[in-house]
C-alpha positions as CSV (number, residue, x, y, z in Angstrom):
1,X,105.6,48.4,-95.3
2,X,106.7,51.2,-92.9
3,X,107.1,50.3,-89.4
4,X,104.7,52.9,-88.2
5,X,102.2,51.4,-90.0
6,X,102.5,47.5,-89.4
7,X,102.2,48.3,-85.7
8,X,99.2,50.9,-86.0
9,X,97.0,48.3,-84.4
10,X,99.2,47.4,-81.4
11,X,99.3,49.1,-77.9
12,X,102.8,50.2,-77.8
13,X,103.9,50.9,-74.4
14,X,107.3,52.5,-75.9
15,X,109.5,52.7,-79.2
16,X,112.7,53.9,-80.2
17,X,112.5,53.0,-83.3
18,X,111.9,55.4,-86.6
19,X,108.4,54.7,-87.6
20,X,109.2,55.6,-91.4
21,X,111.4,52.2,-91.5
22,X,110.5,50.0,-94.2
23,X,109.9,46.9,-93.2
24,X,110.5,44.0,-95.5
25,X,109.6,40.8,-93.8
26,X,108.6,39.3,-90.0
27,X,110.3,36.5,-87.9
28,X,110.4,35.0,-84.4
29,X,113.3,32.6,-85.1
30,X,116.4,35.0,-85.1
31,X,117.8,32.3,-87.6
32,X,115.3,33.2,-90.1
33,X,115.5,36.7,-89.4
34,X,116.4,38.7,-92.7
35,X,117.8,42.1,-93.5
36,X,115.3,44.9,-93.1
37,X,112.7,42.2,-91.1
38,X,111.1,43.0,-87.6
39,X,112.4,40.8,-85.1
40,X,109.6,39.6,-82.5
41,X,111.1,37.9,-79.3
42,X,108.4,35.6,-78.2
43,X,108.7,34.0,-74.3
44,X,108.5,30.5,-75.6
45,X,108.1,27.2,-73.1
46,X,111.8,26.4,-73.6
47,X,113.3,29.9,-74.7
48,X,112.9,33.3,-74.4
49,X,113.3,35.2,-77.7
50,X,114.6,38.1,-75.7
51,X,117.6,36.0,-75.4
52,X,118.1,36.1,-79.3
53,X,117.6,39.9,-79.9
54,X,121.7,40.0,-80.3
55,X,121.6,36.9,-83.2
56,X,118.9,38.5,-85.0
57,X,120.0,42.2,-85.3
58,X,123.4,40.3,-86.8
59,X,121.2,39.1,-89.6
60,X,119.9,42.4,-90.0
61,X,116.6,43.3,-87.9
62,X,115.4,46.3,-88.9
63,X,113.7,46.6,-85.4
64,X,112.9,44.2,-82.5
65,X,109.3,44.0,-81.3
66,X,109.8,43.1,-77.8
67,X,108.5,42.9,-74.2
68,X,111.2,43.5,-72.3
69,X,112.9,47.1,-73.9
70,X,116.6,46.1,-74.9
71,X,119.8,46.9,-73.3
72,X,122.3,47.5,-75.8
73,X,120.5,50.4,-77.4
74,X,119.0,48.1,-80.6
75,X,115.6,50.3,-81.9
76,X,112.8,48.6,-80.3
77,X,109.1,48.7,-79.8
78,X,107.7,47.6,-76.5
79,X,104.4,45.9,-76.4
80,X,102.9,44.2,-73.3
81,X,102.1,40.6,-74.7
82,X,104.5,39.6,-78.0
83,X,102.4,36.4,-78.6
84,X,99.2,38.7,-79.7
85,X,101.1,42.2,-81.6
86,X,102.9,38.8,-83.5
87,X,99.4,37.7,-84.4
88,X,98.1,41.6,-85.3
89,X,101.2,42.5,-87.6
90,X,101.6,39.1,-89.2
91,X,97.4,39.8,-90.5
92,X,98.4,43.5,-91.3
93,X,101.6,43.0,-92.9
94,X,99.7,40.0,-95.3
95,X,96.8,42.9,-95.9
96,X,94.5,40.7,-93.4
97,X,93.7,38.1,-96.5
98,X,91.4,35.7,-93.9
99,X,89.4,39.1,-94.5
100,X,88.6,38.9,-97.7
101,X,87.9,34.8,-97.5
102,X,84.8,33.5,-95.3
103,X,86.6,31.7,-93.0
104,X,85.1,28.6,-90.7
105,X,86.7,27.2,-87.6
106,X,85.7,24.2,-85.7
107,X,87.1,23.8,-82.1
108,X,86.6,21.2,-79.6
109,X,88.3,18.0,-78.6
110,X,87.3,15.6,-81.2
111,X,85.5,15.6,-84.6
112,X,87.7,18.5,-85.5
113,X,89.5,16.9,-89.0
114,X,86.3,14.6,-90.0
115,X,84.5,18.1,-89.7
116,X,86.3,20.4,-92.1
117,X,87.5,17.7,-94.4
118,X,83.1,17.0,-94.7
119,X,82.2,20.3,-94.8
120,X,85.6,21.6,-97.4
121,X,83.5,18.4,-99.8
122,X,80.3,19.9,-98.8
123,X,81.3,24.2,-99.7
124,X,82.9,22.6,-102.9
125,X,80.4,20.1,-104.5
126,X,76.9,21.9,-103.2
127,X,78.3,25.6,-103.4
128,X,81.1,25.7,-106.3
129,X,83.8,27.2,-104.1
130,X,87.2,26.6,-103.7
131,X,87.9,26.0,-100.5
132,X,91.4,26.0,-98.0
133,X,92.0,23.5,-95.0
134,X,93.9,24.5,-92.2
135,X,94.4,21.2,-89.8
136,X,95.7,17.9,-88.0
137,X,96.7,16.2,-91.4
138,X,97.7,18.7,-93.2
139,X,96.8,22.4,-95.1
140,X,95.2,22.4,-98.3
141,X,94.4,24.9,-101.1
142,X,91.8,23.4,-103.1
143,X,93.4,19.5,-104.3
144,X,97.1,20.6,-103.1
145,X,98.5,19.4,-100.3
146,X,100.8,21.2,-97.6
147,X,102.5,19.6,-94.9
148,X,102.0,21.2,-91.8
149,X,103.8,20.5,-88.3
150,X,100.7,21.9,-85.7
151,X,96.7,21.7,-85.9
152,X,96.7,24.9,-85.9
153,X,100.3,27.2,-87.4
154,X,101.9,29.7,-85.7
155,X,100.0,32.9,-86.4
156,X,102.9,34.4,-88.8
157,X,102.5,31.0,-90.6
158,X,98.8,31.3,-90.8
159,X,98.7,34.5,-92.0
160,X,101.2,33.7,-95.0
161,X,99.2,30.6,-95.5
162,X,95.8,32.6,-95.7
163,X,97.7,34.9,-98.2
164,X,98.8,31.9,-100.4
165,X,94.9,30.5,-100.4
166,X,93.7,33.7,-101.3
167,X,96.2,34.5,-104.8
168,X,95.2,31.3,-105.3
169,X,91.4,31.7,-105.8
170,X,90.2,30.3,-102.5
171,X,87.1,31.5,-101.6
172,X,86.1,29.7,-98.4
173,X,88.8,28.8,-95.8
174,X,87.7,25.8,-92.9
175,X,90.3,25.7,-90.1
176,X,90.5,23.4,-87.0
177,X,91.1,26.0,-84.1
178,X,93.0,24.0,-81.1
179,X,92.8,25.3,-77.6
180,X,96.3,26.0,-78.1
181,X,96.0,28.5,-80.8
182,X,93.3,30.2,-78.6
183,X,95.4,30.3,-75.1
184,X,98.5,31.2,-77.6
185,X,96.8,34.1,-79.5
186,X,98.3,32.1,-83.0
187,X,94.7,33.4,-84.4
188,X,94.2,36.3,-82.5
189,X,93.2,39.4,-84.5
190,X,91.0,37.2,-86.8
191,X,86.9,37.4,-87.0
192,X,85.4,33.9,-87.9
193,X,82.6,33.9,-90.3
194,X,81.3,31.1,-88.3
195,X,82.9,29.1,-85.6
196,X,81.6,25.4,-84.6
197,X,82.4,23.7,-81.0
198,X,82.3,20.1,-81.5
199,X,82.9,18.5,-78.0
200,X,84.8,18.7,-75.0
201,X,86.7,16.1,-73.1
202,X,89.9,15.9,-71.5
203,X,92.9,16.5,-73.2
204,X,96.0,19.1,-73.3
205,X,95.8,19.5,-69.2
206,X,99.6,19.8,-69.7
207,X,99.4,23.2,-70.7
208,X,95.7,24.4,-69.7
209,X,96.0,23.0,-65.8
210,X,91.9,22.3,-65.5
211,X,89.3,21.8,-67.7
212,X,87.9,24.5,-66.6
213,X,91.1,26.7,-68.3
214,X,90.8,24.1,-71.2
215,X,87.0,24.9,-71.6
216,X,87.9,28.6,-71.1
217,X,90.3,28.9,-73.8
218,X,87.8,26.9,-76.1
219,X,85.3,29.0,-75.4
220,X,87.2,32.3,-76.8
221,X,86.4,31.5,-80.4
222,X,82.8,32.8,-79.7
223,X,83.8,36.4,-79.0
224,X,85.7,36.3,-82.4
225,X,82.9,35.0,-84.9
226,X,80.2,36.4,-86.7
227,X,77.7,33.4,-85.7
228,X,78.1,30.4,-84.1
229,X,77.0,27.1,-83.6
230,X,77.3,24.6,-80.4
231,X,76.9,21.1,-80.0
232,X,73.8,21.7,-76.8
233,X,74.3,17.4,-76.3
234,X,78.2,18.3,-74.8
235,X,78.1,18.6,-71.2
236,X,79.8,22.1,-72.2
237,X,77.4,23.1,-74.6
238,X,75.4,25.4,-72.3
239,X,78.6,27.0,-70.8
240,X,79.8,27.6,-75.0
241,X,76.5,29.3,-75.8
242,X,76.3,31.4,-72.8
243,X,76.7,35.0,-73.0
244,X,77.9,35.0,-76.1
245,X,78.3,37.8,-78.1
246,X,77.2,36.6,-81.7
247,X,74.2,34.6,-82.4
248,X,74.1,30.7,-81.6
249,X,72.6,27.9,-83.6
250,X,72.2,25.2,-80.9
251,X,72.2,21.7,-82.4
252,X,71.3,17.8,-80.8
253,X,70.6,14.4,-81.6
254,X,69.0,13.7,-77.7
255,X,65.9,15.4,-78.6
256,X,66.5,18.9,-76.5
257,X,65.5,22.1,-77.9
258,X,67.6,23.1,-80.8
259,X,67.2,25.1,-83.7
260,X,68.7,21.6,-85.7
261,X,68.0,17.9,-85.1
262,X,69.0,14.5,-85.5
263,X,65.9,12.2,-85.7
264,X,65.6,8.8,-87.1
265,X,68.9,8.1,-86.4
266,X,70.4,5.0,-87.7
267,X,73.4,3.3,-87.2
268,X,75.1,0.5,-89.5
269,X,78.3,-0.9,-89.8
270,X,78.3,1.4,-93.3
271,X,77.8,4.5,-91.6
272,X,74.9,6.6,-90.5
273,X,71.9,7.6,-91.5
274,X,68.9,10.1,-89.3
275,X,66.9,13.1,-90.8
276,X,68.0,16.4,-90.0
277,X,65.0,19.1,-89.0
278,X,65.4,22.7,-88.9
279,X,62.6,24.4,-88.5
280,X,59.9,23.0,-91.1
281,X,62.5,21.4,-93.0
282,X,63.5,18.1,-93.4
283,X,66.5,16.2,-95.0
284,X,67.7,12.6,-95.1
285,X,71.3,12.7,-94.4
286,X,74.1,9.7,-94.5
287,X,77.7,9.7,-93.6
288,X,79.8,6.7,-94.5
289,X,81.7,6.5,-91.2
290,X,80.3,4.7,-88.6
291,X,79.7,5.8,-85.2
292,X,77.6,7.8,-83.2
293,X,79.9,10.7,-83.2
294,X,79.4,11.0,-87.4
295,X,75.9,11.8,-86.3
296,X,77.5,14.9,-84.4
297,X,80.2,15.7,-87.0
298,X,77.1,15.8,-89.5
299,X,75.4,17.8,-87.7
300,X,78.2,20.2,-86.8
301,X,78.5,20.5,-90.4
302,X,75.2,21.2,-91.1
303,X,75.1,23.5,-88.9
304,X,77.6,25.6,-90.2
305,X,76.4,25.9,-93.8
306,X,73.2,27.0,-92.6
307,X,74.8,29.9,-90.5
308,X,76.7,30.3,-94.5
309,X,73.3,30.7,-95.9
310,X,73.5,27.4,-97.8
311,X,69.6,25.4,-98.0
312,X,69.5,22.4,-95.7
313,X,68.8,20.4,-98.8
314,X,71.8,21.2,-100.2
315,X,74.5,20.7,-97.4
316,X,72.9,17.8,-96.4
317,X,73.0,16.2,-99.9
318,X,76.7,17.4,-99.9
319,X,77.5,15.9,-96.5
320,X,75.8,12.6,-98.0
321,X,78.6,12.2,-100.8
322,X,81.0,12.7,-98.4
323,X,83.7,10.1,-98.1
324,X,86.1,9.1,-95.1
325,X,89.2,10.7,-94.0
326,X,92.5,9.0,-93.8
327,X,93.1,7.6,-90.5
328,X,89.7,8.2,-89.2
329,X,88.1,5.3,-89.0
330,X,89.5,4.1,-92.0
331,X,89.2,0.6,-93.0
332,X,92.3,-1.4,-94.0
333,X,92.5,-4.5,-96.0
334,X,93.7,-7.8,-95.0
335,X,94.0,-11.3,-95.6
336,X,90.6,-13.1,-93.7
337,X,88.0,-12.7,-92.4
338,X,89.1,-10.1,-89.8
339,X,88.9,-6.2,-90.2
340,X,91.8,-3.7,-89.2
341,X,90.5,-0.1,-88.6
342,X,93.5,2.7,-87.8
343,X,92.0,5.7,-85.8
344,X,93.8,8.8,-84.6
345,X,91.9,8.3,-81.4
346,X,95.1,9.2,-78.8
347,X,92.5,10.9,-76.1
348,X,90.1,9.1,-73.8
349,X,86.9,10.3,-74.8
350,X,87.7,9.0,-78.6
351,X,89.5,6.6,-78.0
352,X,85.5,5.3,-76.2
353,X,83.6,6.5,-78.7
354,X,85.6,4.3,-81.1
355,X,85.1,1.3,-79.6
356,X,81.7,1.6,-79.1
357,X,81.0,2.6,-82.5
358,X,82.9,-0.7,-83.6
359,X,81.3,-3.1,-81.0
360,X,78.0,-3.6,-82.9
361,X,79.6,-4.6,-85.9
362,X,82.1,-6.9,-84.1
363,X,81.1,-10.7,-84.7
364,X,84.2,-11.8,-83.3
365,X,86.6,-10.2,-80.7
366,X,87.5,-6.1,-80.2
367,X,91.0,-6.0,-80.2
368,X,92.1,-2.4,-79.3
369,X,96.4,-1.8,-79.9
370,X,97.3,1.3,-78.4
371,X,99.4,3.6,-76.8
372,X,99.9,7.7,-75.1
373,X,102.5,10.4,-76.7
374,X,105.3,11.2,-74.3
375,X,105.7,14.6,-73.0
376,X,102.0,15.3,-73.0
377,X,99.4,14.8,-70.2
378,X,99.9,11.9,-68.1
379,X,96.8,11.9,-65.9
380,X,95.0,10.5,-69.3
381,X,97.3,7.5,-69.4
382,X,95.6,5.4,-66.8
383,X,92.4,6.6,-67.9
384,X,92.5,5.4,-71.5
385,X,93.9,2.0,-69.9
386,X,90.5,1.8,-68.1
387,X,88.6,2.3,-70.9
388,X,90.3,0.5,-73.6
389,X,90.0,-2.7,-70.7
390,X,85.9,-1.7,-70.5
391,X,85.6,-1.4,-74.3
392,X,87.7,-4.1,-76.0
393,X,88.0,-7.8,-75.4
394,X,91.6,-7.8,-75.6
395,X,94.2,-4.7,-75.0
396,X,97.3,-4.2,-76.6
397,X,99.6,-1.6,-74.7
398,X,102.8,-0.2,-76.7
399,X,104.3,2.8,-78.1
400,X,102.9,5.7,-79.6
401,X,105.3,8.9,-79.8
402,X,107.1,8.3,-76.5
403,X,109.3,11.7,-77.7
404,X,111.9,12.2,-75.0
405,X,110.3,9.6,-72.4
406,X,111.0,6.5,-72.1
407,X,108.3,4.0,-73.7
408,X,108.1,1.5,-71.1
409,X,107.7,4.1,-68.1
410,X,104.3,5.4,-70.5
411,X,103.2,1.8,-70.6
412,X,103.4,1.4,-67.2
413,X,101.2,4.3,-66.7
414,X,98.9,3.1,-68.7
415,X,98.7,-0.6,-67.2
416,X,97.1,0.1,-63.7
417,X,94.2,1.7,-65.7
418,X,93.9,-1.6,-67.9
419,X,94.3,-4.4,-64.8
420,X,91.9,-2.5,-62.6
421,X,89.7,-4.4,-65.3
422,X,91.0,-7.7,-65.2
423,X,91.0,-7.8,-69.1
424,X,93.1,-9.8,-71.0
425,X,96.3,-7.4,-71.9
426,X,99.3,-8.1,-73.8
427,X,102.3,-5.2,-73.7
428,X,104.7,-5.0,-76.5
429,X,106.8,-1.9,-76.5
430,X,107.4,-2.0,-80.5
431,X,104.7,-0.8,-82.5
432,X,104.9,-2.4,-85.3
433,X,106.1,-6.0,-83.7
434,X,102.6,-5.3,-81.9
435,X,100.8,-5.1,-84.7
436,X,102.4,-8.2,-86.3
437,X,101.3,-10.0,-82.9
438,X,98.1,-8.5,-83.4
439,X,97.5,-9.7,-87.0
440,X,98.9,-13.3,-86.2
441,X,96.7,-13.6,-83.0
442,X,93.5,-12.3,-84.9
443,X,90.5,-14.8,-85.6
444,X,87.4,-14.8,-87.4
445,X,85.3,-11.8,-87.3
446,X,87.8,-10.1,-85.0
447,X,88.5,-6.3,-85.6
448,X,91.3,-4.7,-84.8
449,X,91.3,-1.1,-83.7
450,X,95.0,0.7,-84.0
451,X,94.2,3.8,-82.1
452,X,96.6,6.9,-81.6
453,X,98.3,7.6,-84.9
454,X,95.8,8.1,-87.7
455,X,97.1,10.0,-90.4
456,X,100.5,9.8,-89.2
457,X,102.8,8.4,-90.9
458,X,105.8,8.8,-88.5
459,X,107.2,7.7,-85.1
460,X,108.4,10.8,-82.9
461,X,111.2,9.3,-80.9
462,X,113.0,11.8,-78.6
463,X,113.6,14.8,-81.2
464,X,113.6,12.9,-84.3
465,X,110.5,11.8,-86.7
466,X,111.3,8.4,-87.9
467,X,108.9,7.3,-90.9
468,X,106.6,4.4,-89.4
469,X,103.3,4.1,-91.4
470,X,100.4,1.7,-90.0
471,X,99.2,1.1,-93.5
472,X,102.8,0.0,-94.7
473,X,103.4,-2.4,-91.9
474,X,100.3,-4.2,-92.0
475,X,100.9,-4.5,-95.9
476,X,104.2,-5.4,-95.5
477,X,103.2,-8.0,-93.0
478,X,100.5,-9.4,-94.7
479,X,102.7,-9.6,-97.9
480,X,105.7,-12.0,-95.7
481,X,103.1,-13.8,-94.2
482,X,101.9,-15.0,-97.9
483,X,105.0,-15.8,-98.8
484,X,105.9,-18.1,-96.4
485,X,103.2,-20.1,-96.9
């Protein structure tokens, strides 16, 4: 692709580079950069891709697409912010495939995975399309499965990856969007078909500052959509909706006015069960994950294939077949009568809501093991203390992905929050040695919630990933234990 015509759609403040070069590849990692590739030097958090210009016209840029004009005389093009031109020539040099795919993004704090992994089952068993995921644990194209390293992939990544769905027949793309990808511009230049906002609580203050910049930044995803649909129950749900540029289908299970309802709503220890209403119709709808917020994730769902053009009847019969998603509430098996549920709950407002989705179907004790990633936002550490202490009978504090902290100074942060509640509290730095204390110490009808990791199957320990899966331990434990005996 020629140079002059991969940056057509950029505001260039100045180039010296010969817009008839052909173009044969992008980068922002001058170790990846290729002969005859464009060069972009991002400002990162910890670098400044300016500083890299030198290593990647070495490998053979072609041209650097920069903010800051070069020194050395290396053919540039200037642009005022590299973050978005990256996200507008990644989509024109891939021939903008998210284009020619109708592509669904649900943003918000939590109910994001649950979400797209209900409604992927939902586009696929009720509408015969094959469908990508873009999220938390992991991309998918149809039954393959990617690995991916962020919720939401850098935009030259995402653009590839929409490429790679669409040769491969997909027809229907569902995407988590995070508030980083919106404050980032990773999916800038990109018109949602419909975009869905879940919830909003606090999280990622680290890099937003408020939650009014957090809200802000979620909020964004309406002036790039087609039609969208807000959650009217969230104390944000009026500030999503307003003024925005597309239409909004407004959705509740509290009774307000909505164009879609939750009535009847029932909650079991086997999931949940209400009638949605929209308009004169009417559909009896089940999720097998229990929990309040499945009412909402339903709904959310719901929502969004009606803004697709799918019946009511039929999304809500797909939403009904629907089955879990690993490490959402996702049930573990054990050796007695007591239950282990792993949750990726690592943020205060779901961390709560899933505890008090387990307390009615807790005969015994709620035993909640936990702990809050290292170099992320501390202000949450005390307040997930405080509500793990007001939600569970007993509280185990340890390690989660204490990265380049130390794990014991994150505990400590966490414990004022859990004493303020005179609650019984055990700390155990090890994870899994916590989890081994927890299954000894369990009694009948006891459930154990192990909240933070989820899906993950890993340990993040200063820079490295060390393989530590909740499922594996607890098997492994369960299997020693036998033996002994």
């Amino acid at each position: 692709m020629k140079l002059g015509e991969l940056i057509a759609n950029l505001e260039v403040l100045a180039s010296t580079a010969d817009p008839e070069l052909e173009i044969s590849g992008i980068s922002y990692d001058s170790r990846k950069t290729e002969p005859g590739g464009l060069f972009v030097a991002i400002k990162g958090f910890e670098a400044d891709g300016h500083r890299f210009i030198p290593k990647a016209l070495e490998n053979g840029a072609a041209a650097v697409l920069c903010e800051d004009a070069p020194t050395d005389g290396a053919p540039y093009v200037q642009v005022k912010d590299c973050r978005h031109a990256l996200a507008i020539v990644s989509r024109d040099f891939y021939g903008d495939p998210a284009g020619e795919m109708k592509l669904i993004g649900f943003t918000g704090t939590s109910g994001k995975t649950s979400s797209t992994y209900i409604l992927k089952h939902v586009l696929e068993s009720a509408a015969g399309a094959k469908v990508g995921l873009i999220g938390t644990n992991g991309n998918m194209i149809g039954e393959r499965v990617l690995h991916t390293e962020h919720t939401t992939p850098e935009s030259l990544e995402l653009h590839q990856l929409f490429r790679e769905m669409r040769d491969a027949g997909c027809t229907h793309v569902v995407m988590e969007v995070s508030s980083h990808s919106l404050a980032l511009s990773r999916v800038a230049g990109i018109t949602f078909d419909v975009a869905v906002f879940t919830n909003l609580s606090q999280d990622h203050l680290d890099l937003h500052g408020t939650m009014e910049e957090y809200a802000a930044a979620k909020k964004k995803i309406f002036s790039q959509c087609r039609r969208g649909c807000v959650n009217i129950d969230d104390a944000r749900g009026a500030y999503m909706a307003e003024g925005a540029p597309c239409p909004i289908l407004r959705y509740t299970a509290e009774g307000r006015e909505a164009e879609l309802m939750a009535k009847d709503i029932r909650l079991t220890a086997a999931g949940v069960r209400f009638a949605a209403v929209h308009g004169d119709e009417l559909a009896l709808t089940k999720l097998a994950i229990p929990g309040m917020f499945s009412v909402y994730n339903a709904l959310g769902v719901l929502a969004a294939c009606l803004s697709l053009g799918l019946p009511l009847a039929d999304a809500a019969a797909g939403v009904s077949s629907a089955l879990g998603v690993k490490g959402r509430m996702e049930s573990v098996p054990t050796d007695g009568d007591y239950s282990i549920i792993i949750d990726y709950s690592h943020k205060p407002d779901a961390l709560e809501k899933a505890l008090k989705a387990l307390r009615p179907v807790t005969k015994g004790r709620l035993i909640v093991l936990f702990g809050c990633g290292g170099d992320r936002d501390r202000l949450k550490r005390p307040i997930m203390g405080q509500i793990a202490a007001d939600n569970a009978d007993l509280v185990i504090v340890t390690s989660d992905n204490p990265r380049t902290e130390d794990p014991m100074d994150i505990i400590r942060e966490i414990l004022p929050g859990v004493k303020s509640r005179r609650k019984p509290c055990k700390m155990i730095c090890d994870r899994p040695e916590a989890i081994r204390w927890a299954i000894d110490n369990a009694g009948a009808g006891d459930v154990i919630l192990l909240a933070g990791k989820g899906h993950e199957d890993y340990q993040i320990i200063g820079h490295e990933k060390r393989h530590m899966d909740e499922r594996e331990i607890v098997a492994d434990w369960l299997k020693e234990r036998k033996e002994r005996r």
